[in-house]
N, C-alpha and C positions, 0 to 999 in steps of 0.2 A: 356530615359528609356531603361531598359535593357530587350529585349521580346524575349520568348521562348515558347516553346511546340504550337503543332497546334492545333486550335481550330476550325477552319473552318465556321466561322462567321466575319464581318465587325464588327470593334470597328470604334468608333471616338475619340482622344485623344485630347485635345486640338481643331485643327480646321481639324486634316488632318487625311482622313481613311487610315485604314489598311486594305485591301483584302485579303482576305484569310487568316484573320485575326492569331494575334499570342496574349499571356498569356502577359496581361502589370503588371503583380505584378512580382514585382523584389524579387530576393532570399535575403536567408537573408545576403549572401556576398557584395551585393552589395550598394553603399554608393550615398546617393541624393548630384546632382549638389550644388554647393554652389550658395546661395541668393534664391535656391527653399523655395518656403511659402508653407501656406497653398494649392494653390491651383497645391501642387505639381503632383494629378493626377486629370486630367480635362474629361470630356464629355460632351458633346454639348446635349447629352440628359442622364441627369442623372438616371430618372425611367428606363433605359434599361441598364445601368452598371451593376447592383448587378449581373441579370440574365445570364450576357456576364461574368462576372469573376465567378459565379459560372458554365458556362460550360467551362472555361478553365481549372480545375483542374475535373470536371466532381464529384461533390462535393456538394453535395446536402443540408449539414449543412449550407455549405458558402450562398445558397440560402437561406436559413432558416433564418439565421442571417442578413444579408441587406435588407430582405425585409420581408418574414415570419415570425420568432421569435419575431421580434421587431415589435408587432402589435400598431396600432393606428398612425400610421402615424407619420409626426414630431411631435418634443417634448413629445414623451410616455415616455422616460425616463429619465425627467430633472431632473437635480441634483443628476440621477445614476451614478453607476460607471460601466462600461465596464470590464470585467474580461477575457483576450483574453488567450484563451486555446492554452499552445504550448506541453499539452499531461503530466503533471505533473501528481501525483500520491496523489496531494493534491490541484489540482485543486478546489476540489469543498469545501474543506476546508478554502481555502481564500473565498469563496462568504459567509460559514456560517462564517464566524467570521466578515464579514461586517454587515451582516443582524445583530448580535447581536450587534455589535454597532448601530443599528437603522436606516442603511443607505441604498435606495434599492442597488441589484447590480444583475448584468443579465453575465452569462456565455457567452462567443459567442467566435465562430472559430480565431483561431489565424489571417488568411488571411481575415477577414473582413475589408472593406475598409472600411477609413479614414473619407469620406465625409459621412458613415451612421452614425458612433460613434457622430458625429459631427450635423447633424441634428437631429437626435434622442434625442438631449439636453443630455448626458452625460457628468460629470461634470469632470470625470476621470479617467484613464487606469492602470488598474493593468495588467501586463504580469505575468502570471506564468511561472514554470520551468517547465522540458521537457526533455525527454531523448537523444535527437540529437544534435549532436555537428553544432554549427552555421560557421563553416568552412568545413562542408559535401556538398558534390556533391546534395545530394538528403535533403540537410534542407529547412524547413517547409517556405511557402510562405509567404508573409505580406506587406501590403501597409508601405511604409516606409514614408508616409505622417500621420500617426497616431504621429509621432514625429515633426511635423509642422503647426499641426492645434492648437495649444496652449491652450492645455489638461497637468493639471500633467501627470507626467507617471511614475508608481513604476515600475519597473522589476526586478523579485524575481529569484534568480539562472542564469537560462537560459535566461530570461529577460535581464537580467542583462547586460551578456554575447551581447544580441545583439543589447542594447543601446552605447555601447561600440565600436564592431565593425561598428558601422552604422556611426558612429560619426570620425573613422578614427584609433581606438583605433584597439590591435590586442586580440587573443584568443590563447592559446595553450595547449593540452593536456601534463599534466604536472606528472614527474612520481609518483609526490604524490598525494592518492587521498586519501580524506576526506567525510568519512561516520560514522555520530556521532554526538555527542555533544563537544564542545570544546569551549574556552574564544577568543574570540575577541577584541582588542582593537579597540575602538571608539573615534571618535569626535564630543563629546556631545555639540559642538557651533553648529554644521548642524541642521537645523529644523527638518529633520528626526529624530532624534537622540537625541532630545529634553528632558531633564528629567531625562536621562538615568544615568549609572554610566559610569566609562572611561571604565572599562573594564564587558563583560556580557557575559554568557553563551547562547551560541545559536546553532541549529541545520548545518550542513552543510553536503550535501549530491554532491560531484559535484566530475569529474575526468579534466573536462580542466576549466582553470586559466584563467584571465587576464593577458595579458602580459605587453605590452603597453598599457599605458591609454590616450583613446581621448583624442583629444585637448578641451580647455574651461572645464575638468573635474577635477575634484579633489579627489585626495582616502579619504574617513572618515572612513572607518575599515579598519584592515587589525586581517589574521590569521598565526600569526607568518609570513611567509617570502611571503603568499598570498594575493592579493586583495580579501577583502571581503565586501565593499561596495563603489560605486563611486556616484557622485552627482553636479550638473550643478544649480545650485538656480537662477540663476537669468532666464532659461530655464524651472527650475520646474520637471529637471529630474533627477530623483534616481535610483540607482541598489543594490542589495544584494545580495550578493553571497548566505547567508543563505538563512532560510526561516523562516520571524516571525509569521505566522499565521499557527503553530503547540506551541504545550504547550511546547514541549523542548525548546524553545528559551524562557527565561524567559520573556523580556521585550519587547516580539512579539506585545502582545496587546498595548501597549505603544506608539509603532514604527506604526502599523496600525492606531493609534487615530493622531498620529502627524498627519502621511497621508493626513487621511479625512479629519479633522477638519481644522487645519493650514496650510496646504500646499495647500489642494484642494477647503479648502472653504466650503466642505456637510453640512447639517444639519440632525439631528439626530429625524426625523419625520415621517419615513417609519416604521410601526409597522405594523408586519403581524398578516391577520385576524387569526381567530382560525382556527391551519391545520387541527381539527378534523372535523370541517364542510365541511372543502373543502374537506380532503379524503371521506366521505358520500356523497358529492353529486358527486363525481367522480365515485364511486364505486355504486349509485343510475343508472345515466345515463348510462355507458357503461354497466352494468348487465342488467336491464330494468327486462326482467320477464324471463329469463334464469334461471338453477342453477350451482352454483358454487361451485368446489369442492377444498377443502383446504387441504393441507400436514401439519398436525401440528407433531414438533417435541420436543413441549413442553417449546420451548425456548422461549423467551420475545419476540423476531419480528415473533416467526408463531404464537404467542397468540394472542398479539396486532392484529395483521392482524385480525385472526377470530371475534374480538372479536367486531374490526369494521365492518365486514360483517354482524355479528349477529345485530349490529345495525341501520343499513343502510338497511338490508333486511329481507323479511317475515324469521322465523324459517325454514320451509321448503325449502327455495332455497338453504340453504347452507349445504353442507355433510361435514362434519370435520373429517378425515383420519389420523389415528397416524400409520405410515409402522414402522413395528421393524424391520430394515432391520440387524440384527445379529451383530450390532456393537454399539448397546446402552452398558452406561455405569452399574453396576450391581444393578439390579432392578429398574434400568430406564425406561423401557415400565409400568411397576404396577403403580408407583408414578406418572407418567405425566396424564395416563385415570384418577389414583384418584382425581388428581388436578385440571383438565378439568372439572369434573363433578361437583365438587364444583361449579363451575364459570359457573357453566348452561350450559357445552358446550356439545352436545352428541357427542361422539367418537366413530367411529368406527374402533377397534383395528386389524389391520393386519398381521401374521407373515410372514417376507417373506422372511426369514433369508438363506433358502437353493436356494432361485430364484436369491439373491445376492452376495452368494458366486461364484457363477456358471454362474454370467451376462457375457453378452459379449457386445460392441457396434461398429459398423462402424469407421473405423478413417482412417487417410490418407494415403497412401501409402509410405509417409517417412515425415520428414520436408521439404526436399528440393521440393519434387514433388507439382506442383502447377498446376496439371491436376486434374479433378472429379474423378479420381480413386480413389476408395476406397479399405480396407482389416478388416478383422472382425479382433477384437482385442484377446488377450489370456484371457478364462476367470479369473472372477477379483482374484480369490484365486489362480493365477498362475503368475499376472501382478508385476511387481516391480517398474514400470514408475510412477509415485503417478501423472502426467497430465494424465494419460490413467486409473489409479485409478478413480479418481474426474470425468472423462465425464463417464465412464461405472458405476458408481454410482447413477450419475443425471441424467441417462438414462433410467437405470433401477426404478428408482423411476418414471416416468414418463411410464413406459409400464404398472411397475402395479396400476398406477392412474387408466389408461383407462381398466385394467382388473375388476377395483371395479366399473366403471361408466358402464361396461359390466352385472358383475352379477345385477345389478339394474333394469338392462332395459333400458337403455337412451342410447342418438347417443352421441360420444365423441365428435361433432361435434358442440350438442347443449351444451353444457358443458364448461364453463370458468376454467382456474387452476388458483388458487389464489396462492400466495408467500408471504412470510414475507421480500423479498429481500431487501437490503438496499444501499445506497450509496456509502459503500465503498467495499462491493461483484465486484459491477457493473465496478469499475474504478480499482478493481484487475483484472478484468477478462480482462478488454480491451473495455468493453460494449459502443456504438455509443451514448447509450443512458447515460452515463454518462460524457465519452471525446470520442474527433474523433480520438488522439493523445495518449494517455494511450499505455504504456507497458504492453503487458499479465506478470502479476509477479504469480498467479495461477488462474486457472479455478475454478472458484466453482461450484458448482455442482446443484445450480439455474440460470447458466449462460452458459449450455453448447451449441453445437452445434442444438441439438434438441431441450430445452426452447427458442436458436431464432427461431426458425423455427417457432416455434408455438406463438409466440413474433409476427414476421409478418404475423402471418394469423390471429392477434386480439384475439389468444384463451386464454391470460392471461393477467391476472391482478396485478397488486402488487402496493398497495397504499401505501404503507413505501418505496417505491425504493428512494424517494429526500430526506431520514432522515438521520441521521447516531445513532449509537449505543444510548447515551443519548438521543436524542432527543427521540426516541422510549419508553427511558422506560419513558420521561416528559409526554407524550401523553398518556401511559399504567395506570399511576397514573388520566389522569384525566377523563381516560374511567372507572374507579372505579375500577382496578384489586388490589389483594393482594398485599403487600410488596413483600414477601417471592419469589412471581411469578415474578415482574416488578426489581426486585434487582438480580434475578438469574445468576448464571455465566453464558456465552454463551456456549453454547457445538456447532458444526457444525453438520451440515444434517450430512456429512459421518461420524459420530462417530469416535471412537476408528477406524477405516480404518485407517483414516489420519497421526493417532498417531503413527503405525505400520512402523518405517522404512524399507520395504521389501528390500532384497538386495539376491543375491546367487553369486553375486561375489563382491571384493575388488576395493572403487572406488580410484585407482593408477595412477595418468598422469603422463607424463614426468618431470612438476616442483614440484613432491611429495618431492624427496631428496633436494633441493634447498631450497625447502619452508621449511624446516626441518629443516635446518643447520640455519637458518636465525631467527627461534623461539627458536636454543638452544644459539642462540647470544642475543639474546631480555631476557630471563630467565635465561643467567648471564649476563648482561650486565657489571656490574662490573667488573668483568674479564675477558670479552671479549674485552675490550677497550686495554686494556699493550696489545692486539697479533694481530697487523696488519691482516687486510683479507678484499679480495673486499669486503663482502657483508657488514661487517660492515660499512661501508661509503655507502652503501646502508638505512642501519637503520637508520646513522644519518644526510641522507639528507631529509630523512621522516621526521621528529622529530626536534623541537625546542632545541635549550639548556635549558630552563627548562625544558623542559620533559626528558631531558639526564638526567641531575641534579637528577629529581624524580625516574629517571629507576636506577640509579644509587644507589641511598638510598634503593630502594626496594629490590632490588637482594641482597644487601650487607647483608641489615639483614635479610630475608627471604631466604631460598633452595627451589629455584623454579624448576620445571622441566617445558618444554611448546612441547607437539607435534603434529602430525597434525595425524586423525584420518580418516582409508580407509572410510569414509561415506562422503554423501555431502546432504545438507539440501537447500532451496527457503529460497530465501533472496531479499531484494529489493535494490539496488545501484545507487547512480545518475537515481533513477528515475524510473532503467531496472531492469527486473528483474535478479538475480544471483544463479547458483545453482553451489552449491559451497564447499569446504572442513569447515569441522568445527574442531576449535584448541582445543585442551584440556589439562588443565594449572594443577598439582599434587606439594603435597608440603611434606616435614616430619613436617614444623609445624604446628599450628594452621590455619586454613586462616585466612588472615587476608584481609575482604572483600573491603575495601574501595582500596586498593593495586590491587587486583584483579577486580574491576570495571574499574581501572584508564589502563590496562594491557587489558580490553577486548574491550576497545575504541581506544587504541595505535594498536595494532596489526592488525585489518580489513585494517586500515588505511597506513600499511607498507607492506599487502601483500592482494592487490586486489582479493587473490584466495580462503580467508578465508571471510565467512562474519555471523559467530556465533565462541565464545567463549563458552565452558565452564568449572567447576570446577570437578574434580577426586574425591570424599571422598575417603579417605582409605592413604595408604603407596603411595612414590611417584611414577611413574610408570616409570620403567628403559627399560620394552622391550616394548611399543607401539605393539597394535595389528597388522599385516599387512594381516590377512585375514578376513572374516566375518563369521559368524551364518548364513548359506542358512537361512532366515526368509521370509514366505507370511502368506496370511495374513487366515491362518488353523484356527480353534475353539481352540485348543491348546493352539496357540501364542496369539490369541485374551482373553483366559482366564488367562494369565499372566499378561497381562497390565490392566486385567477389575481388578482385585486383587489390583498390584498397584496404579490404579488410585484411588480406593475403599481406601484403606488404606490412603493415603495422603492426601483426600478431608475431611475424617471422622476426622483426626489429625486436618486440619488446622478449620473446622469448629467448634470443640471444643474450639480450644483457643482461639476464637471470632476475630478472623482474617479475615475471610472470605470476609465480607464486607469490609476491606481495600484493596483487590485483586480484578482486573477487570476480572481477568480469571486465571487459574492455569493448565494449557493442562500440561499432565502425557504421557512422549513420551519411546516406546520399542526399542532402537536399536541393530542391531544385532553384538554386539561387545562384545567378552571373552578375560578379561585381567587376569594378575596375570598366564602367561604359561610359564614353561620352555622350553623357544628355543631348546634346548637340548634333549630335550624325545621328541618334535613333536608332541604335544600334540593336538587334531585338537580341531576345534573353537565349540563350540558345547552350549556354554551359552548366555545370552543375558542382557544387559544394560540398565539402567531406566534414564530420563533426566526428572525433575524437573524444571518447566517453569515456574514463577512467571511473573505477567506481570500487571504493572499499567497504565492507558491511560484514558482520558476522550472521546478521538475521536478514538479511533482502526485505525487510517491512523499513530498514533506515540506512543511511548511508552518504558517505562523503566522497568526492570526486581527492582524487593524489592532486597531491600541491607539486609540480612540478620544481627541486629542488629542496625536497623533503622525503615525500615518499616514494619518488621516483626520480631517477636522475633528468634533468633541465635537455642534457643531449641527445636524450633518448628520445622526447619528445620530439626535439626538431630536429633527427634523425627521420622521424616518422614524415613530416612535414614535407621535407627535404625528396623521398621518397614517392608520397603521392603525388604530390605536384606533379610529376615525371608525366604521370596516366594522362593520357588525351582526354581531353574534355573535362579537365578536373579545372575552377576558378580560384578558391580558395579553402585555406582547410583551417577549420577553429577547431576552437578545445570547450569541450563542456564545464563549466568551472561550480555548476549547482549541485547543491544537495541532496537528497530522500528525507522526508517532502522540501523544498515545494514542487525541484521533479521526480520523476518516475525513472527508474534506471535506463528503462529503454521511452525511447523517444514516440512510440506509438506503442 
């Protein structure tokens, strides 16, 4: 074995101690001896390993998981599957799409040893993806005998990745990365792969490849010139570069039933009780005879929330609190109290519109600095950082909790905060309590610095944190609430804040001009191809020949323009989060949108620094902005976007669209086009972005193809409509994904 870091405790490995003991989980570079079995890490007293390897990384989950999490001793979870966390951003999306196939399955630390999965009666190992490259100095730790106790084992992405190198195969960051949707060919003979077609559209989110493939493995996908799934059958083990347990991958579910069913053997007989019981008596015992104060924001997970508290406890424990913190959208405080009190809820309505333009909150001293030092931030109508937005937002909502649990009478002390938080808040944010491994991709603003705090002092509650979006509103229907209510778009705690691209300078790196010249080679490609230039052999080592072939037909008959715009928007990548330049593609014809979907999934993919596309309305655009709109986040600029979003929502609900659309976020950026370089004209107007967005899980999701999922008119309706607002330049269309963006634009 390969032993590092000091622990300062006696192990026993086999039969010989260690003094001054050292860390017996090997990295993930490292590869087990050959003819090692199961009994590839031993202890002479097994009930004292878990506790010894969870003080080797000083890791308190890992305790959790070999001995705490996995209660009942052996065999509590026969015929589970084991779901080992290596920090995926859809971690907990593979465990719901197990459960809905009927099988149990239990989250646990990636470094959980081998000998618990194994006593525990688990029937099989999925590995999730992960943001860490498995040839890092500092990649994540793991019993590499989880591969020798003779368990299927799926490995999804980063799994994948280190069923691969463990086995003798290599890894390498590759200069193409793939973020998106894309065809895959298969070998529909592999068990995994059973039923499928040869060729299937699936999600891939990853920057380093398979290079060499172990021995004893075989490729059954590949993505054009990448490995995209390997597999050892007669071992039982599989890798995928995708990830079939998001709805982008069509034949995910497919590929997960082979899994369980015929590879691993499960039986489909674990059906959960009713989670509305269990949320009641959770929210029974921890409350007890306290009161509880709720933030409702009128949205289907702070209703549902209240709505089980008002269930679960007397009327009088629970104070239900609507803050109009000056970023509701227009006449959104009226309608949410009228709506609330239909449904019996009493509200008490707060304005505290000038307490949050004028918030401030503690933040760190830099990123780098990793001392307790702190520095109060600029208040929030002067901030432009949208991560220093979101915590002085969620901070401020939490001072003036405790200022309404003040005029009452009560100690903030005796007082629980309630949250409608969900599961995929908690695994953006980074939250311990969703993965140990998660990328911060943004902070939400029920996950800040100051909701842990009060997280570990027991002062809140949040019985929706292990649901995600659907499952909230299944629960909302069977608590008896309205359609109108449990169908509702989602709007975020920060409102219209979030929507607000605040900016007072030009965001310009060093590869602006590069990335430039490389999107006016992709937007002719046609004729960019007759005039030799490095970059070009850049795009086409990106790029398949058919997707040359398709760039090629596109540019031919459409006048595309493509350039890269001074702003940069949160995005999520292999996993991390990216914040990032967004491309924006102008044409003199028609759009023609299926061309420009296929253009917003090629592009992230050829230029790791873009990770949103979108579309121009208007004439094509010949001088690209290169300064911004000084834009924060004033009553002014906020009643610009309350207009447009007012506008666009009242369009699309008209033409009974509404319920095809999981959300529709209406974003303000501070960008005036259409200037003459020449007069010097300064930047002084500002920009609308039209986000359509459809998702059943909000962890993935596709933007409406205009003349598909939503009628062509409807859109420039909408168009037609903002333009009208003063001060509006131009209004695009979002045309990107989930990943490689983020639903919302900050």
């Amino acid at each position: 074995l390969v032993l590092s870091h000091e622990l300062g405790s006696s192990l026993v490995v086999g039969t010989e101690h260690i003094v001054g003991g050292k860390d017996l989980r090997l990295p993930v570079n490292a590869a087990p001896s050959k003819g090692e079995d199961d009994q590839l890490i031993r202890c002479s007293d097994r009930d004292q390993l878990p506790a010894a390897m969870a003080l080797c990384n000083g890791d308190s989950k890992l305790a959790d998981a070999a001995g705490g999490n996995l209660k009942g001793g052996q065999g509590h979870c026969e015929g589970a599957v084991a779901i080992l966390d290596a920090g995926a951003q859809y971690g907990k999306v593979i465990d719901r799409r197990v459960r809905e196939l009927l099988v149990q399955s239990e989250i646990l630390p990636l470094e959980t040893p081998a000998f618990a999965v194994k006593e525990q009666g688990f029937r099989a190992i999925i590995i999730s993806g992960g943001p860490s490259s498995v040839y890092a100095e500092d990649a994540p730790w793991y019993d590499p005998a989880i591969f020798t106790i003779g368990k299927p084992v799926l490995g999804i992405c980063y799994g994948m990745q280190m069923i691969n190198k463990i086995f003798g195969g290599t890894v390498h960051k590759k200069s193409v990365r793939e973020d998106g949707v894309f065809s895959i060919c298969l070998d529909n003979t592999c068990t995994l792969f059973r039923g499928l077609k040869k060729e299937e559209s699936v999600l891939l989110t990853h920057g380093d490849s398979v290079d060499k493939v172990a021995d004893g493995f075989k490729v059954v996908a590949r993505s054009g010139n990448i490995t995209a799934g390997i597999a050892n059958e007669s071992k039982k083990l599989y890798g995928v570069q995708f990830h079939p347990e998001v709805d982008l991958t069509e034949s995910g579910r497919v590929i997960l039933k082979n899994f369980l069913f015929d590879i691993a053997g499960c039986s489909d007989t674990f059906t959960v009780q009713s989670r509305e019981k269990e949320c009641i008596r959770e929210i029974k015992e921890k409350v007890g005879n306290q009161k509880v104060l709720v933030l409702l924001s009128g949205g289907v997970d702070s209703t549902v929330c209240t709505a089980l508290l008002n269930k679960a406890l007397d009327p009088e424990q629970v104070i239900a609190v609507h803050i109009d913190n000056g970023f509701m959208r227009k006449r959104e405080s009226q309608s949410v109290e009228e709506a609330l009190r239909k449904l019996g809820i009493q509200v008490k309505v707060v304005n505290a519109a000038h307490t949050f333009y004028n918030g401030t909150t503690t933040l760190p001293i830099s990123d780098e600095d990793r001392t307790p030092r702190k520095r109060i931030s600029k208040t929030l109508n002067m901030t432009t950082n949208p991560e220093e937005k979101r915590k002085i937002i969620g901070d401020t909502f939490v001072k003036i909790a405790n200022e309404v649990i003040g005029e009452m009478n009560l100690k903030p002390e005796d007082v629980l905060l309630a949250q409608g938080t969900l599961r995929p808040d908690l695994i953006e944010s980074a939250s311990l309590m969703a993965s140990g491994k998660a990328e911060v991709i943004k902070t939400h603003h029920n996950d800040t610095e100051l909701i842990r705090k009060l997280r570990d002092e027991g002062r809140v509650i949040e019985p929706l944190r292990d649901f995600h979006k659907d499952e909230v509103r299944a629960l909302g229907r069977e608590l008896g609430l309205p359609e109108e209510v449990v169908s509702r778009h989602p709007f975020p705690g920060p409102g219209l804040a979030i929507r607000v691209i605040c900016a007072d300078e030009p965001y310009i790196c060093k590869d602006f001009a590069e990335t430039n010249n490389i999107l006016k080679i992709v937007a002719d490609f046609s004729a960019s191809i007759k005039k030799p230039h490095t970059l070009l052999q850049r795009v086409k080592s990106c790029t398949t020949d058919e997707e040359q072939e398709k760039l090629i037909q596109i540019t031919s008959l459409h006048s595309l323009n493509a350039c890269l715009l001074p702003i940069k928007t949160v995005g999520v990548q292999g996993d991390c989060r990216s914040y990032s330049y967004v491309c924006g593609v102008s044409s003199k014809d028609a759009p023609d949108w299926d061309s420009l979907m296929f253009l917003a999934r090629l592009i992230p993919r050829m230029c790791h620094n873009i990770n949103r596309v979108v579309y121009m309305f208007g004439p094509p655009v010949k001088e690209p902005p290169t300064d911004v709109t000084p834009t924060f986040l004033t009553t002014g600029v906020l009643s610009t976007l309350r207009q447009a979003d007012f506008e666009a929502h009242n369009i699309l609900r008209e033409s009974g669209y509404s319920g095809k659309m999981s959300q529709m976020p209406v974003i303000l950026t501070p960008l005036h086009f259409d200037r003459d370089p020449l007069q010097k004209q300064p930047s002084c107007q500002r920009s609308v972005v039209i986000r359509t967005f459809i998702t059943s899980d909000f962890m993935t999701g596709i933007p409406a193809t205009p003349g598909d999922q939503i009628p062509e008119e409807v859109v420039l309706k909408m168009v037609t409509e903002i333009k009208k607002i003063p001060g509006i330049s131009r209004v695009m269309y979002d045309l990107t994904s989930k990943p490689p963006g983020t639903t919302e634009w900050e």
